[in-house]
N, C-alpha and C positions, 0 to 999 in steps of 0.2 A: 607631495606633502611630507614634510620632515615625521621622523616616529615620533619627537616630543609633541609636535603640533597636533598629531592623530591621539595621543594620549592624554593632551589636555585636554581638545575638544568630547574626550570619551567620558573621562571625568566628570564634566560641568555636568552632565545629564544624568547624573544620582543624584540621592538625597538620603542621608544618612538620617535614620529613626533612631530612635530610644532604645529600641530592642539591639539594636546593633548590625541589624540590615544595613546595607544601601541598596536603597530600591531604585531598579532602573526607571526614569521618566520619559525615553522618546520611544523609539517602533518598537513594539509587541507583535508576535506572533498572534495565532488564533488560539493558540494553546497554552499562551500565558508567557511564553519566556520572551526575553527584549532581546533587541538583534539591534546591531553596528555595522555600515555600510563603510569598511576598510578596504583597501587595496584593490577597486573596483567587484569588492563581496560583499556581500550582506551575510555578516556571520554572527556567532549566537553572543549576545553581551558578557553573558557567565564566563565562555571561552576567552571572550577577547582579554576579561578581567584577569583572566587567570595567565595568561601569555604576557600580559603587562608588568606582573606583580612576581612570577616566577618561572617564565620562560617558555619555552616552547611546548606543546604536550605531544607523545609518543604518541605515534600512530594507534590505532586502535584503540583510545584511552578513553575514557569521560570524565568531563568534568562534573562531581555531583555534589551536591548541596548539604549541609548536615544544618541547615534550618527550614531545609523543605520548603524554601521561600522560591519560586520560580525566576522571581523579581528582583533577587538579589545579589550582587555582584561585588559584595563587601571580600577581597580575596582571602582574609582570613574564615570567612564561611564555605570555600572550595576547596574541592581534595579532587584527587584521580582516582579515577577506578576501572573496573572492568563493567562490562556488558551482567556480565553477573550479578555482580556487586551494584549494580544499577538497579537491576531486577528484583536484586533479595531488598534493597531498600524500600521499592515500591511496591511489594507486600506487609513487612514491617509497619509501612506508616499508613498501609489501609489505602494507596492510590491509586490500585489496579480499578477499573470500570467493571463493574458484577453487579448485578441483581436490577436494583431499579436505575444504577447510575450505569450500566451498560447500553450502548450506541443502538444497539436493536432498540431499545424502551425509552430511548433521548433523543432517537432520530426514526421511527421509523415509517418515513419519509424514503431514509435513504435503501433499506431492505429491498432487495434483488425483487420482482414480483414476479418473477416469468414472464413479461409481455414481451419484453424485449428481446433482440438476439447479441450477444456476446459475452464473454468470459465474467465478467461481475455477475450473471444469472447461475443460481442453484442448477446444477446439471439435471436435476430431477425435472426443472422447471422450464427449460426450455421448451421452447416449441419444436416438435418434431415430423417428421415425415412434409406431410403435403403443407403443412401451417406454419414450417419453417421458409422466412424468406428468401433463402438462397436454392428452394427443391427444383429440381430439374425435371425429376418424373414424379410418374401419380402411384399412388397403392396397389392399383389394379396393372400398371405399368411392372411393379418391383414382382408382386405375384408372379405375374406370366412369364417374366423373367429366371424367377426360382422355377417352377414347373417344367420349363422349359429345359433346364440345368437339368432334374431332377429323373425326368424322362429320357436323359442322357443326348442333348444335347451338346455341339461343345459351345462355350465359349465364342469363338470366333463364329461358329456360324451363326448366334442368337448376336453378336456384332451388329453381323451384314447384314439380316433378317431386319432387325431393327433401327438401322443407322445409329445407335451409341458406343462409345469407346468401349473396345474391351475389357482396359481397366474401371470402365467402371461396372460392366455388367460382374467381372471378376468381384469388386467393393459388395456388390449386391448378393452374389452367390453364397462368399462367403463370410457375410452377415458381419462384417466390415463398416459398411452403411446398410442403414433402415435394420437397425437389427430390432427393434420393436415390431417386427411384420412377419 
């Protein structure tokens, strides 16, 4: 596809308001901003608008809005900016997520609950010891194994004694794993 072809097909899909927006009218994101499916990419409309209208944008860059309109891809409402400058705007216009409009109190749905095991869970929250899915030994297992250390056992012979790795009886000594025991 020629670039004129890709830029007129880009165009047809605004629709210029009163205020002076053009509001984008095909794919929306879930978070409001419209996206263009160019050079087998689906990238963000404001970008593509702004790469149409005045060229390429510097790595690192963003494109950011000075009508706060998500929706709008009018190039005279785009400017460049930093990650900063991104930042300091969506405190300025009140569009950070806090208080009742924060994801904990709009979705909490999605809040980690402990039941599960992996990385999205509160560390505090996970399951540990015998109620963790992956445990290999039991509480009374890890005990006898410190005592065992403690009484000056080494290592390798609480191994052989008890047919487990080394390193893990080592993990277990020095409170490495199970360190809540």
């Amino acid at each position: 596809m020629k670039p004129r072809d890709a830029a007129a097909r880009f165009w047809e899909k605004t629709y210029q308001q009163e205020t002076g927006c053009w509001i984008w009218l095909a794919s929306v994101t879930n978070i409001g901003y419209g996206r263009f499916w160019l050079h087998g990419r689906m990238l963000s409309a404001h970008r593509v608008a702004y790469e149409l209208t005045h060229g390429a944008i510097p790595d690192g860059r963003f494109v950011l809005h000075n009508c706060d309109n998500c929706l709008c891809v009018n190039p005279a409402h785009l400017y460049l900016g930093t990650h900063q400058q991104n930042m300091a705007d969506m405190r300025e216009r009140n569009r950070q997520a806090k208080g009742d409009r924060h994801g904990s109190r709009t979705h909490p749905e999605r809040l980690a609950t402990g039941e599960m095991n992996g990385s999205r869970t509160h560390p505090e929250k996970r399951p540990r010891g015998e109620k963790h899915a992956r445990a290999i030994y039991t509480e009374t297992q890890v005990r006898e194994i410190r005592h065992m250390a403690k009484n000056g056992r080494s290592k390798a012979s609480i191994s052989r004694l008890l047919g487990i790795p080394r390193g893990s009886i080592s993990d277990i000594v020095t409170r490495r794993r199970w360190k809540h025991i």
